[in-house]
C-alpha positions in Angstrom: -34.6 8.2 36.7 -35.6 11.8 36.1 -39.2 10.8 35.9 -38.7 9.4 39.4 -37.2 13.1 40.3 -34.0 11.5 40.6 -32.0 14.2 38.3 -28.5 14.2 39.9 -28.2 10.1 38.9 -30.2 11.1 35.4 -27.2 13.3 34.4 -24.4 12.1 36.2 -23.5 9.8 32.9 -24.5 12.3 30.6 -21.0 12.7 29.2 -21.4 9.2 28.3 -24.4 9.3 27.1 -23.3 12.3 24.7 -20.0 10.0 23.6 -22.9 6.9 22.8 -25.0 9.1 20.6 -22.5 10.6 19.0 -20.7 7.2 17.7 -23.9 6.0 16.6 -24.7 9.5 14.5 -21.1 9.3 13.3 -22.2 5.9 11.9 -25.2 7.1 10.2 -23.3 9.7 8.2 -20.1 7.4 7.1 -23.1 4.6 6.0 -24.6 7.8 4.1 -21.3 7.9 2.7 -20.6 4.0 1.9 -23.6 4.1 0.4 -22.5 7.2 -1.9 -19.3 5.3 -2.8 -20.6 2.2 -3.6 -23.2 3.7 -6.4 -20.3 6.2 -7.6 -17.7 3.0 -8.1 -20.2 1.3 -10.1 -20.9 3.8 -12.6 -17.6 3.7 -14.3 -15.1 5.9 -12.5 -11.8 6.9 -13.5 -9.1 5.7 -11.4 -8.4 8.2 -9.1 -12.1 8.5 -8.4 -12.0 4.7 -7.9 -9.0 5.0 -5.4 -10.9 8.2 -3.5 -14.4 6.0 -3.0 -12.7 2.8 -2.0 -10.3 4.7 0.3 -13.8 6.5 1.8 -15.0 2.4 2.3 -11.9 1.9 4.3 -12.3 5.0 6.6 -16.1 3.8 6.9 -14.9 0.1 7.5 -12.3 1.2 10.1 -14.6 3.5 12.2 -17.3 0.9 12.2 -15.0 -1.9 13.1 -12.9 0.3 16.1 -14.7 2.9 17.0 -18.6 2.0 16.9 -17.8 -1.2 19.1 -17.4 1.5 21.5 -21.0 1.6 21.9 -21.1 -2.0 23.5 -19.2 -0.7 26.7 -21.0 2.4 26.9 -24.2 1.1 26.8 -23.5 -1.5 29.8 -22.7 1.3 32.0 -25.2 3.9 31.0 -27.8 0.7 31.6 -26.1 -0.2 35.3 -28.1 1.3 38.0 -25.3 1.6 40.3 -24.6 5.6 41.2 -20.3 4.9 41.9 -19.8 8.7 40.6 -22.5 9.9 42.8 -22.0 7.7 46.1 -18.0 8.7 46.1 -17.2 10.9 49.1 -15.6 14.1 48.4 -13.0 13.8 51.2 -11.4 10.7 49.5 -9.5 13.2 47.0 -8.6 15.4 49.8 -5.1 15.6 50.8 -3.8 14.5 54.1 
């Protein structure tokens, strides 16, 4: 779209499009730390370490289960060529 010089629809999901990445950086960093866990939990730990690096599994398996789905419905409308935000008149949030 803004290769066609068409910026006003190019950002007009850019909040979206911010919210998308976002999740799926999010992701990378709790995977970063799954990955962290699982090596420290198999090197012996005491049990409170155990209980801190299965508890930091959860978090990971919790935001990957409710909030990276996210991604699924964001992506379907950032990919949608319709322009609804864009083609709204102004006058329909006017009072009368």
């Amino acid at each position: 779209m803004a290769g066609q010089g068409n910026i006003e629809a190019f950002l007009a999901d850019a909040t979206l499009f911010l919210e998308f990445f976002a999740l799926i950086v999010i992701s990378w960093q709790w995977l970063l730390q799954g990955i962290a866990a699982e090596k420290a939990l198999s090197g012996n730990p005491s049990r409170k370490e155990e209980r801190f690096y299965r508890g930091k599994l959860f978090a990971m398996q919790y935001f990957f289960r409710y909030e990276l789905t996210r991604i699924q419905g964001l992506s379907v409308r950032l990919l949608d060529g319709d322009h609804l935000t864009l083609d709204m008149d102004p006058e329909y949030l006017t009072d009368f």
